[in-house]
C-alpha positions as CSV (number, residue, x, y, z in Angstrom):
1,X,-1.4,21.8,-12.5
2,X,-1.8,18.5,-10.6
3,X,-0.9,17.9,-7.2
4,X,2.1,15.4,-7.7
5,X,4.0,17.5,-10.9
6,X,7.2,16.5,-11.3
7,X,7.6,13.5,-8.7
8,X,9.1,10.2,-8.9
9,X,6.9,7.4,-7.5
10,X,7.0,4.1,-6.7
11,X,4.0,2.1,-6.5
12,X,4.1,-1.9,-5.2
13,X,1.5,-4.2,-5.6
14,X,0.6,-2.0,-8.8
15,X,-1.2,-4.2,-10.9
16,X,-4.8,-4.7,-9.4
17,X,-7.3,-3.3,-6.8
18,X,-6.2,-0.4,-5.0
19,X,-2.9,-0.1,-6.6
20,X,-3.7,-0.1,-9.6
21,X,-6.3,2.8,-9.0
22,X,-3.8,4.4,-7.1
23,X,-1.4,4.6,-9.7
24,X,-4.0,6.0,-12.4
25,X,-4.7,8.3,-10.1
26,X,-0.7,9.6,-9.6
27,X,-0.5,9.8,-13.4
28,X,-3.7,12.2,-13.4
29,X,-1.9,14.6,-10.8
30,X,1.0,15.0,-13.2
31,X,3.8,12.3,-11.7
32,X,7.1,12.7,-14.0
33,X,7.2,9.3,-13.7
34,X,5.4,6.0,-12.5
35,X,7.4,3.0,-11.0
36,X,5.0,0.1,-11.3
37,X,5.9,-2.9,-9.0
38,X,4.4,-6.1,-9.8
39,X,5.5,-9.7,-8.9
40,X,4.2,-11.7,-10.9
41,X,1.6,-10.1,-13.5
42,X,3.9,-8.6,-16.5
43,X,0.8,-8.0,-18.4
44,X,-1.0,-6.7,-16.6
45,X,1.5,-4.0,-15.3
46,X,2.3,-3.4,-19.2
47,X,-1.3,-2.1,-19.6
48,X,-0.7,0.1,-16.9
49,X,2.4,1.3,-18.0
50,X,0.5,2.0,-21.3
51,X,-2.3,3.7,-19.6
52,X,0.6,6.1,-17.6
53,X,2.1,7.2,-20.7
54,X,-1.6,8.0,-21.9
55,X,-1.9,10.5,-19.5
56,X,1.8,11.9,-20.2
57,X,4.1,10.3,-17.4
58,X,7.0,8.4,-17.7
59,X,7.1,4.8,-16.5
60,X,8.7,1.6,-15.7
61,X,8.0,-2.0,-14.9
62,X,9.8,-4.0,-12.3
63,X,9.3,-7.5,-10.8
64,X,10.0,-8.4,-7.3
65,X,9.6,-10.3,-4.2
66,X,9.2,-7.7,-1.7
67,X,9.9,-10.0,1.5
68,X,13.3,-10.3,-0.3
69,X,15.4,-7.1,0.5
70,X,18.0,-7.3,-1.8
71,X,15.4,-7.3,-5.0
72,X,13.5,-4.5,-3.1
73,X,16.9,-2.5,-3.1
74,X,17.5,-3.5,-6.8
75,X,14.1,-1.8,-7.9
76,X,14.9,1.3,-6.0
77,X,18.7,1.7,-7.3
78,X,17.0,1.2,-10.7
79,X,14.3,3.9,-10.4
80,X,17.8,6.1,-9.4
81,X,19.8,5.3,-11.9
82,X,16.4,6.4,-14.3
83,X,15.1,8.7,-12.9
84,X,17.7,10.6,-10.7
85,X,15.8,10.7,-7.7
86,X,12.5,9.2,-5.8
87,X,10.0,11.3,-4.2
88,X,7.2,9.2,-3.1
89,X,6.9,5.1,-2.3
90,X,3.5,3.8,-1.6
91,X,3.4,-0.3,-0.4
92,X,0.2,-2.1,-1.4
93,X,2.4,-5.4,-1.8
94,X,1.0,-7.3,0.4
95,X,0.3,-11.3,1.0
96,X,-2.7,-12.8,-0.9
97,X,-5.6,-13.3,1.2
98,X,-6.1,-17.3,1.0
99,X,-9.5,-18.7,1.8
100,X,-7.5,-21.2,4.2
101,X,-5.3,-18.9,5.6
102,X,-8.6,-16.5,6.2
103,X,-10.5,-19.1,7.8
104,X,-8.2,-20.7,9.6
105,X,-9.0,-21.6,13.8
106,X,-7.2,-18.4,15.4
107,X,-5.6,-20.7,17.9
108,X,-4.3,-23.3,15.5
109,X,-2.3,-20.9,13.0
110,X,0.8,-23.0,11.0
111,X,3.7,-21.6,10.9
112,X,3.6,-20.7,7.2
113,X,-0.3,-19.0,8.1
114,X,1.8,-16.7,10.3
115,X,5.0,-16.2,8.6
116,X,3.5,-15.6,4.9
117,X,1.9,-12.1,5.6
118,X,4.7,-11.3,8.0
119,X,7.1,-11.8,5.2
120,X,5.3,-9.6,2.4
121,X,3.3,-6.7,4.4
122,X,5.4,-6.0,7.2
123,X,8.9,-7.3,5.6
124,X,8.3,-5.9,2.3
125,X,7.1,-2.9,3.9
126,X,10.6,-2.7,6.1
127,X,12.5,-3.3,2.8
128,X,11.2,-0.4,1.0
129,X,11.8,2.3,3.9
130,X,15.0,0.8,4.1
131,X,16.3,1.3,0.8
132,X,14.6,4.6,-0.2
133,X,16.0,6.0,3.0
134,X,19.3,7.1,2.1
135,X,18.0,8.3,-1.3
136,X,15.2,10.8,0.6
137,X,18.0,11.4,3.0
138,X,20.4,12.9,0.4
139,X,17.6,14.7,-1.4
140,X,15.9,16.4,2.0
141,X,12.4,14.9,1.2
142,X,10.2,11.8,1.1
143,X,6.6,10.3,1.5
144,X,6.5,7.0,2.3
145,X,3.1,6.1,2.4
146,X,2.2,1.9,3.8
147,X,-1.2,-0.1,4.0
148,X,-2.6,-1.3,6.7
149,X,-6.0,-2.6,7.2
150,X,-9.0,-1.8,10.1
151,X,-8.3,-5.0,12.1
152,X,-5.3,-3.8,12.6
153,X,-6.3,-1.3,14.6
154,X,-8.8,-2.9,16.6
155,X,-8.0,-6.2,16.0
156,X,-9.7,-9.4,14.8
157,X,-9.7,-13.3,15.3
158,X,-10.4,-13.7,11.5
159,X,-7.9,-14.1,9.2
160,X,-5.4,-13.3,12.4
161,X,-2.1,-14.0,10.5
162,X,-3.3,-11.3,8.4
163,X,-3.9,-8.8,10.8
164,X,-0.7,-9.4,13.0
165,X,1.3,-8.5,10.3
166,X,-1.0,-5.2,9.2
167,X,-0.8,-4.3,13.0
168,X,2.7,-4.0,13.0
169,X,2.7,-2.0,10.1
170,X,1.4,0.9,12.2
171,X,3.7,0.3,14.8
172,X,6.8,0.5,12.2
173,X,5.3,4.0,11.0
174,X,5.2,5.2,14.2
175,X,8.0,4.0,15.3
176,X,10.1,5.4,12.4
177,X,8.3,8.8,11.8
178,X,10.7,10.5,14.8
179,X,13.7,8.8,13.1
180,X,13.2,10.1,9.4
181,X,11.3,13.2,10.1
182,X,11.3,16.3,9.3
183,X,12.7,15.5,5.5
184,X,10.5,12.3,5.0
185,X,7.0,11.8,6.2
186,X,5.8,8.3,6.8
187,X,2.0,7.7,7.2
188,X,-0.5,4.1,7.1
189,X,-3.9,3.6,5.4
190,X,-6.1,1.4,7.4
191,X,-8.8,0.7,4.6
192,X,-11.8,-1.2,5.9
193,X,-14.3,-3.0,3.3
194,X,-12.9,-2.0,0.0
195,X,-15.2,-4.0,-2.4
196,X,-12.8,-4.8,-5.0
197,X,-12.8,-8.5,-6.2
198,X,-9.3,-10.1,-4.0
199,X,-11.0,-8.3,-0.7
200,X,-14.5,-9.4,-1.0
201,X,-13.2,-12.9,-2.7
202,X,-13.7,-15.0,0.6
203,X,-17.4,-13.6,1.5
204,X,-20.7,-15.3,0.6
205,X,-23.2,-13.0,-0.7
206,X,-24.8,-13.3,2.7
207,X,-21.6,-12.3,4.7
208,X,-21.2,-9.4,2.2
209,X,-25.0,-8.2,3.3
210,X,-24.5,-8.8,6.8
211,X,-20.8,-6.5,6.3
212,X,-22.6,-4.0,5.2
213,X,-25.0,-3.7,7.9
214,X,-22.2,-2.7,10.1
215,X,-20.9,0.0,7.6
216,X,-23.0,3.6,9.0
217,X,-22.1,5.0,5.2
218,X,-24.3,1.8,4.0
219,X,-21.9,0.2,1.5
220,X,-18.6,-1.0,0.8
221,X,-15.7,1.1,-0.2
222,X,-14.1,2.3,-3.9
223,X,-10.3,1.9,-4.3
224,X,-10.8,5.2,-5.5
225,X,-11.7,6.4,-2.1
226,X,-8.2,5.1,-1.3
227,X,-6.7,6.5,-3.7
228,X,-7.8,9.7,-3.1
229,X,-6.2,9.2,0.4
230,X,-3.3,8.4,-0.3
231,X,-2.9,11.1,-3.2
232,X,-3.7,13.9,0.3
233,X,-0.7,11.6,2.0
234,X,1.6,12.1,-0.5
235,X,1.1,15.6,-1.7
236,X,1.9,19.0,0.6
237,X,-1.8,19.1,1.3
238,X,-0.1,16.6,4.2
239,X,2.8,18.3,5.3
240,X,2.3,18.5,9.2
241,X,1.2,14.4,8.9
242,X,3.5,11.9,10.0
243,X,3.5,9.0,12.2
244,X,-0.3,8.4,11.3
245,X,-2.6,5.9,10.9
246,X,-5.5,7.5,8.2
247,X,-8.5,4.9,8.7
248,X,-10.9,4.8,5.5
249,X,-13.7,2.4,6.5
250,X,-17.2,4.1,6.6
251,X,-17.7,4.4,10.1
252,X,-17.4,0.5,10.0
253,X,-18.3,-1.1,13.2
254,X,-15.5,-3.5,14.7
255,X,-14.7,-5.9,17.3
């Protein structure tokens, strides 16, 4: 028996890093059946979809742009019309982090360095709680689970498009969590230094030693370790959580 039998999932951002594990790891738990969000990697989400099936749940591929609600809406009507019903929606969609954008002087942001991240993590995020909503409503239960990020808790001047929009992320899940609870639970995952290839992209090898230094558990994180959070979020293991912010960082050391 696994901890997610017989639930409906939808998983954006799917098709790399932490999605991706995240989704391999629903599948292990027993999901019925795996939504797999991707917006612009068809191939790679097919592999995944294959890999689903391996481990005996259902699946389905489906392209969007998340900072667009009406193709956010289309995915989840879709899953409905499939599947009946949807029990759990976890949002890794989130903005690439450009080199540019990353490195950019905090007090010289464009407009685009601002609005870009705004648009897919905290817009996208928006869009899916606003149309799974009325679904969860009707069937009296929901995890919503979003992703967040450590300097948007304590804040950072690098990469500060970034974490504007990952800060107001938390504030929507608390903000929200009075408004859809007791049927649905909404929670955050702040992950800190997750050493898969898009976080740790921008880094020298020097940076990256230097990172670690600040890290008490002494290295970066697994997307697994992520996964494994966000499986606790959205099984009843969680069931008196919402509202919450979940930090996964090492004991990292911030501003």
């Amino acid at each position: 028996m696994g901890k997610l039998d017989g639930k409906i999932v939808l998983v954006t951002g799917a098709t790399s890093g932490m999605g991706y594990v995240t989704a391999v790891k629903f599948a292990q738990e027993g999901v019925k059946a795996m939504v797999i969000h991707h917006s612009s990697s068809e191939d790679k989400a097919k592999k995944i979809l294959e890999e689903i099936k391996g481990l005996g749940s259902d699946g389905l591929i489906v392209r969007a742009d998340v900072s667009k609600y009406e193709e956010v809406k289309s995915i989840v009507d879709l899953t409905i019309k499939k599947f009946n019903r949807i029990d759990i929606v976890i949002a890794y969609a989130g903005f690439p982090a450009k080199v540019e954008y990353w490195n950019a002087d905090p007090l010289n942001l464009t407009d685009e360095m601002l609005n870009d991240p705004w648009n897919v993590d905290l817009k996208g995020s928006y869009h899916c709680i606003k149309a799974v909503v009325p679904y969860m409503k009707k069937q009296k239960y929901g995890k919503i689970i979003l992703v967040s990020s450590t300097p948007g808790v304590s804040g950072d001047p690098i990469g500060l498009g970034f974490t504007l929009a990952k800060t107001a992320v938390r504030a929507l899940v608390r903000s929200l969590a009075s408004v859809l609870g007791p049927d649905i639970l909404i929670n955050v995952i702040a992950p800190g230094s997750i050493g898969t290839e898009a976080n740790l992209k921008n880094y020298t090898t020097k940076q990256k030693n230097e990172m670690i230094k600040t890290i008490p558990i002494g290295r970066f994180g697994k997307p697994e370790e992520i996964a494994n959070t966000a499986l606790f979020l959205a099984s009843d293991d969680s069931s008196y959580i919402t509202g919450q912010t979940i930090v996964v960082d090492g004991g990292e050391i911030r501003l």
